[in-house]
Wavefront OBJ file of the C-alpha trace (Angstrom):
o trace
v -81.356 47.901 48.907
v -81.564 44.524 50.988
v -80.501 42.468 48.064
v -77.495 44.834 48.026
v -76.153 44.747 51.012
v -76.549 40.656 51.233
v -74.532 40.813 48.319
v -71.633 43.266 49.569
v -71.658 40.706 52.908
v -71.266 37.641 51.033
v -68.798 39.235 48.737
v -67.026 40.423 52.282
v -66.849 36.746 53.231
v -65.860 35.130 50.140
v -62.590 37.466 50.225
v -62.236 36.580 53.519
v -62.332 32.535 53.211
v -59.940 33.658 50.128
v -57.391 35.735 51.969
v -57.445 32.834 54.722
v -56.650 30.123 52.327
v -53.779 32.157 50.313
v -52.074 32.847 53.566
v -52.128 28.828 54.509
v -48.927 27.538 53.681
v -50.821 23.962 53.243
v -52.543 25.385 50.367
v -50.054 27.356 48.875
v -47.826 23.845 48.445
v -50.797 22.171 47.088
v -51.415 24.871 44.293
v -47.612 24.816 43.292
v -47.794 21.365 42.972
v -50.878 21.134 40.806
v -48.852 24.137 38.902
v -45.661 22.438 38.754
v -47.327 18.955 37.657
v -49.409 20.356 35.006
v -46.986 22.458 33.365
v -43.926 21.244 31.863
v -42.655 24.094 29.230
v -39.191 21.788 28.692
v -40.309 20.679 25.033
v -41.471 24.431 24.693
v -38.088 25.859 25.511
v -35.971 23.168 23.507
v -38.050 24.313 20.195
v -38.086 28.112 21.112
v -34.037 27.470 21.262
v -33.606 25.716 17.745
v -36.148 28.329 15.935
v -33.997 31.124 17.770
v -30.544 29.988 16.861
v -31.620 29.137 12.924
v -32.674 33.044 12.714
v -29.317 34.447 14.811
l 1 2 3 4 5 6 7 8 9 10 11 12 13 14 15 16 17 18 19 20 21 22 23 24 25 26 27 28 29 30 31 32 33 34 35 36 37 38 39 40 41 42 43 44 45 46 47 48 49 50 51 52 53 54 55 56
């Protein structure tokens, strides 16, 4: 019963730190630059395009 309530207190104060980071504005740039520099779907699009118009 111990170990179970430790558990539901640290799993209180992970979503806390959680909540406090998604609401920081900091972090919310930082995350859609990571986003935006990792995926580029340009190349993606261009081919998705050509395969669509050859079956049209």
């Amino acid at each position: 019963m111990e170990l179970m309530n430790m558990g539901n207190r640290i799993n209180a104060a992970v979503e806390e730190i959680i909540r406090k980071f998604v609401k920081n504005p900091k972090f919310e740039e930082e995350i859609r630059k990571l986003i935006g520099g990792s995926i580029d779907t340009s190349e993606l699009d261009r081919e998705y395009d050509g395969l669509n118009f050859r079956y049209i």
